[in-house]
C-alpha positions in Angstrom: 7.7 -2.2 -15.4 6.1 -2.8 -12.3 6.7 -1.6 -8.4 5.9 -3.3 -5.8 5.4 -1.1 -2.3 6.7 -4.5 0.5 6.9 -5.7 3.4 8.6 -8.7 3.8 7.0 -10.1 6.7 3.9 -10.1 5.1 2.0 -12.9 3.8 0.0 -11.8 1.4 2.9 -9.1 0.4 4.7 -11.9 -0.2 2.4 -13.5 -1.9 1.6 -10.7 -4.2 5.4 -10.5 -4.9 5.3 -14.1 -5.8 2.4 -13.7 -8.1 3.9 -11.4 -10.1 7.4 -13.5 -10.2 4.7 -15.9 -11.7 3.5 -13.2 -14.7 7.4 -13.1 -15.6 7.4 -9.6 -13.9 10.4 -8.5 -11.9 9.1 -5.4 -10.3 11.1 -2.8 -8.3 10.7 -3.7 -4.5 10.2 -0.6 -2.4 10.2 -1.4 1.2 8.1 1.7 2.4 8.6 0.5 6.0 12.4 1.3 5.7 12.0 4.6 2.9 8.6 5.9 4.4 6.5 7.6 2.3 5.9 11.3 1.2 2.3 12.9 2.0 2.7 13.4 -2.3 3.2 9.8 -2.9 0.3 8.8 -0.7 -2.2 10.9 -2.5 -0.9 10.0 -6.0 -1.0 6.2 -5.1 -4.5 6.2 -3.4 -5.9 8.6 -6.4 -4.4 5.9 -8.8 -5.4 2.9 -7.0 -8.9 4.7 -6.1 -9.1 4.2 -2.4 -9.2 6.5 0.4 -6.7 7.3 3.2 -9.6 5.6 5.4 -9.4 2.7 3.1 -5.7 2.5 2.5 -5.3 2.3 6.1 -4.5 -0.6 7.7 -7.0 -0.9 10.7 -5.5 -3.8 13.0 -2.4 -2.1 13.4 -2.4 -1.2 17.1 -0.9 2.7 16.3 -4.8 3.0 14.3 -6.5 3.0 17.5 -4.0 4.5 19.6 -4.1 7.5 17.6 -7.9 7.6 17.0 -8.1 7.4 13.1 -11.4 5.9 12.7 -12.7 9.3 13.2 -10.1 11.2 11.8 -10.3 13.0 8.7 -8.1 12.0 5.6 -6.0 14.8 6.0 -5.5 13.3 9.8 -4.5 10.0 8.1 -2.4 11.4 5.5 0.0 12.7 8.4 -0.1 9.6 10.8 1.0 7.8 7.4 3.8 9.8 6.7 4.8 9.8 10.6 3.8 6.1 10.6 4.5 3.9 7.8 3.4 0.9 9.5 -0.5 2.5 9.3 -0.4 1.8 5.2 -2.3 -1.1 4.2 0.2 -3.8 1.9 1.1 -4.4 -0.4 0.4 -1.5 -3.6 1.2 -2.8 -6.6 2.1 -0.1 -9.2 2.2 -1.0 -13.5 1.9 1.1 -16.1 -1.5 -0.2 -16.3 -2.2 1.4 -12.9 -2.2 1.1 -9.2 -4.1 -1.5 -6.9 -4.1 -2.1 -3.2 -3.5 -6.4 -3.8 -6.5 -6.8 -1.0 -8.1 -9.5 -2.6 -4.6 -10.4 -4.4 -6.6 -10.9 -7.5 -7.0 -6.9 -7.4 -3.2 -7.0 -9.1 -4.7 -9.4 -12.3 -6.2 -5.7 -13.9 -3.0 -4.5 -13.8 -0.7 -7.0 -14.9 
C-alpha cells in the first residue's frame, strides 16, 4: 500500500508518481490541493517523514513571503498550511515502510 499526497501540475510529483508505477506500485492519489490537509495530518506526516514545518514548506511559493514564514514559528506554518495548501512542499510519499518528502526523488527508494 502506498499514498501518494499530488499535484498534478507538478513535475517532479509527477515524476514521483511515475516512479512508483515503475516499482509495480499503484498508490492512492490524494490531491491535497483539492482535500487540504488537517493541522493532525501535517504533524503526523512531517514527524514520519522527519522534517519540519520550515522544511516541509515550500519556499518559492509567492504566499511564503507574503505571509512572512521565514520567521515564523512552526506553529505559524502549521496554520498557513492548513489555510494554504499550496505552502506544502510535493510530493509525500506515504508506505508502510514510512513517509518521505520525494525531494531528491530518490528519497522514495527507502520506502518502497
Amino acid at each position: 500500500m502506498a499514498t501518494i499526497y499530488h499535484n498534478p501540475r507538478c513535475t517532479t510529483s509527477r515524476k514521483a508518481l511515475d516512479k512508483l508505477h515503475d516499482a509495480g506500485v499503484e498508490p492512492t492519489v490524494v490531491k491535497y490541493l483539492d482535500v487540504g490537509w488537517t493541522r493532525d495530518q501535517l504533524v503526523a506526516l512531517f514527524a514520519e517523514a522527519g522534517v519540519t514545518p520550515a522544511q516541509a514548506a515550500r519556499k518559492r511559493e509567492p504566499l511564503y513571503k507574503e505571509l512572512g514564514l521565514a520567521d515564523a514559528s512552526d506553529d505559524e506554518i502549521l496554520d498557513a498550511m492548513v489555510a494554504h495548501p499550496v505552502l506544502v512542499e510535493r510530493p509525500f510519499v506515504v508506505t508502510d515502510k514510512g513517509a518521505r518528502l520525494a525531494r531528491p526523488l530518490e528519497s522514495i527508494d527507502e520506502i518502497l
